[in-house]
N, C-alpha and C positions, 0 to 999 in steps of 0.2 A: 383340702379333701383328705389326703394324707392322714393328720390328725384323727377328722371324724371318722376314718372308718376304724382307724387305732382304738380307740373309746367305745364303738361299734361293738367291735372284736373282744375286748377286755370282759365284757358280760360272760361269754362264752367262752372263757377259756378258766382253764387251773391255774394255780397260781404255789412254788413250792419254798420256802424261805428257809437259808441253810443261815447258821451260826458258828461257828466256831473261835474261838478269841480266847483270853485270861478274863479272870476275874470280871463280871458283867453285875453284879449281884449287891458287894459289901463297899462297898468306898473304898477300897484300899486299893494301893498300887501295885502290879505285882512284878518280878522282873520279869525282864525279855524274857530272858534265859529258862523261862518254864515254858515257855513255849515250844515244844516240839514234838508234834503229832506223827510219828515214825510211819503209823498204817494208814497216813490223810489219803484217799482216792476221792477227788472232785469226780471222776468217772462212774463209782459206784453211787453218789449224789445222785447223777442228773440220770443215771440210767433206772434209779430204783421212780425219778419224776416219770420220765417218759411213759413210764409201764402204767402208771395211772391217769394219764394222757396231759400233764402238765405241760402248757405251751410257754410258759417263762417262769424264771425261777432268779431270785429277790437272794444275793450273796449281804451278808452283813462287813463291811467293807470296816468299819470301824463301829465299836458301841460305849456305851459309859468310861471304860477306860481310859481311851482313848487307844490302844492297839489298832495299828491301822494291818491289814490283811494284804497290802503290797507295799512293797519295798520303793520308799518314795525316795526320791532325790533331793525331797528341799530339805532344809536344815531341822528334822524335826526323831528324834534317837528312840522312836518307840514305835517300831514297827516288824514286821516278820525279818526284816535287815538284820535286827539288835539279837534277833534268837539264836538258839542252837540250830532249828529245824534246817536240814539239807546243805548246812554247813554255808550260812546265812545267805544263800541264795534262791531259797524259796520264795515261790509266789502263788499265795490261794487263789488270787484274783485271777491272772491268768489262766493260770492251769483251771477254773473254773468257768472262764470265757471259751477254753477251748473244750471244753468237755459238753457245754451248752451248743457249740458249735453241731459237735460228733453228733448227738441226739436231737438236733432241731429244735432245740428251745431257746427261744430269746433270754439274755443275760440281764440282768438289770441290779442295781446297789440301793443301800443302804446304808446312812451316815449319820451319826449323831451329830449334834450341832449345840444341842441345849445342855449335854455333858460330858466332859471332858477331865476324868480324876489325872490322867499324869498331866495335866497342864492347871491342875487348880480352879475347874469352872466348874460352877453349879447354878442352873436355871439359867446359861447364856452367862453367866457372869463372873470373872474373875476379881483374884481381890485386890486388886490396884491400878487404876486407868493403864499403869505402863504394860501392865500381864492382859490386860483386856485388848489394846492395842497390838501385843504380839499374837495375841487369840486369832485376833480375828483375822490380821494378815497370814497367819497358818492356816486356816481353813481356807481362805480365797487361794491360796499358792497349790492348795489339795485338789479345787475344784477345776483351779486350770490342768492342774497336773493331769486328772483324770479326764477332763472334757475337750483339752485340745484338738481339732481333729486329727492332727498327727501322731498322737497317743495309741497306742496298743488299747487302753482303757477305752476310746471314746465312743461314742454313740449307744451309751443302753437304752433297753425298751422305757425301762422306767427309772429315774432316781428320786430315794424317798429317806426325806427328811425328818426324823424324829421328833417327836413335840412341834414341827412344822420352821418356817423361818416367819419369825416377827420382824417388822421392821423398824427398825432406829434400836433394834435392841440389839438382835443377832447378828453375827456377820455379813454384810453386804456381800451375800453369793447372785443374787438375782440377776444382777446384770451378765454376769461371767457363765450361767447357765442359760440364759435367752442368748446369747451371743454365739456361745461354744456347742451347747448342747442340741441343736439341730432341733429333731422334731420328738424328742427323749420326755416322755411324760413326767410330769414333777408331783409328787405327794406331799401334798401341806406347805406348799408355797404361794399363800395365799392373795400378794398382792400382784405380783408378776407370772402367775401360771396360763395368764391369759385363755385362749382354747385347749391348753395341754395342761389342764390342773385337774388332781382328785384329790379330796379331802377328806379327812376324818372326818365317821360318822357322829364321833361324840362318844360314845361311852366304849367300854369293853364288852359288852354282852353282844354288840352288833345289832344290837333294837336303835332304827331308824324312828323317828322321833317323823309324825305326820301333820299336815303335807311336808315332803323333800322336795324341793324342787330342782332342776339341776340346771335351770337358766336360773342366772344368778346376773345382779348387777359387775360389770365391769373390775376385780381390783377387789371383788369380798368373796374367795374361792379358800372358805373357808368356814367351819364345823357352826359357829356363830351363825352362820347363814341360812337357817332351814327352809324357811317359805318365801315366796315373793309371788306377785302377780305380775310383774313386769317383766316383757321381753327384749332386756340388753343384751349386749353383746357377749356373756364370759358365759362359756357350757361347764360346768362346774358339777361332776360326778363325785359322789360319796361312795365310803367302799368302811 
């Protein structure tokens, strides 16, 4: 019930997506060391959200680069740790959980999956079964890291996956998110988002392609899926 009324809710609310990171743009990798945003206020973020009545707001945790926006612990050298910023003790991530707090809006992430320049992946795939194997066990060690309940990070409204997770291609996160992730809506986890999945619509223009339907078969929560007449069990929202 929990779930549906989340899904419920999601129609009616705003929605405010912040960015900040290096280089998101050109393939290139760029160092830590440029990273330091001296005047960063997550404060003035969530409070300019608030004022237009945003009820959660979508942090970019890591993107193409692979710069990740907290200072992780697992063995991985390209994160706001490696910066100059606050004298490598900053963390966007928090301080933007706790600013979402101050103004009452749910926190929720955003993590690339499908691209990774400081680790050599393009389209989920690095260039050598041994870089694809260290791939993927870095992003599962990111997901526990963020989703354990014992985490500072854990339980956001929503976590959303770029280009979505494919399976047998992309990182086996799905277990580690149905397990860890509580009742945290998933975007473009198409075969495991069970009743907690929204999906791309399909294009960038946000033209919904007709009939949508959002009862969807079981395990196909996913942009592919536009119509059906069958009432299985997966609620499968498009956004």
């Amino acid at each position: 019930m929990d779930v549906i009324r989340k899904f419920s809710n999601l129609f009616l609310q705003f929605l405010n997506f912040f960015e900040t990171t290096l280089n998101s743009s050109t393939g290139h990798v760029v160092s830590p060391g440029a990273f330091n945003p001296t005047k960063l206020s997550t404060d003035e973020w969530l409070k300019a959200a608030s004022s237009f009545g945003a009820k959660y707001a979508v942090l970019t945790l890591d993107h193409f680069s692979g710069f990740l926006l907290w200072p992780t612990e697992t063995n991985y050298n390209y994160s706001v740790k490696n910066s100059k910023w606050r004298n490598k003790t900053g963390d966007v991530a928090w301080e933007f959980m706790q600013s979402c707090e101050k103004y009452g809006i749910k926190h929720a992430f955003y993590y690339s999956v499908h691209e990774n320049w400081y680790m050599d992946v393009n389209n989920y795939r690095a260039p050598t079964p041994e870089a694809q194997a260290m791939y993927n066990h870095v992003v599962e060690q990111h997901m526990r890291e963020l989703l354990d309940p014992k985490s500072k990070y854990s339980n956001p409204f929503l976590f959303w996956f770029d280009a979505g997770i494919v399976p047998g291609v992309s990182p086996n996160v799905g277990p580690i998110l149905r397990t860890l992730g509580g009742n945290s809506i998933c975007m473009q986890c198409p075969t495991f988002a069970g009743n907690q999945g929204v999906r791309w619509v399909g294009d960038e223009q946000a033209v919904a392609p007709l009939p949508l339907w959002y009862a969807v078969p079981d395990g196909q929560c996913d942009m592919t899926h536009t119509g059906t007449t069958c009432l299985f069990l997966c609620l499968c929202i498009a956004e």
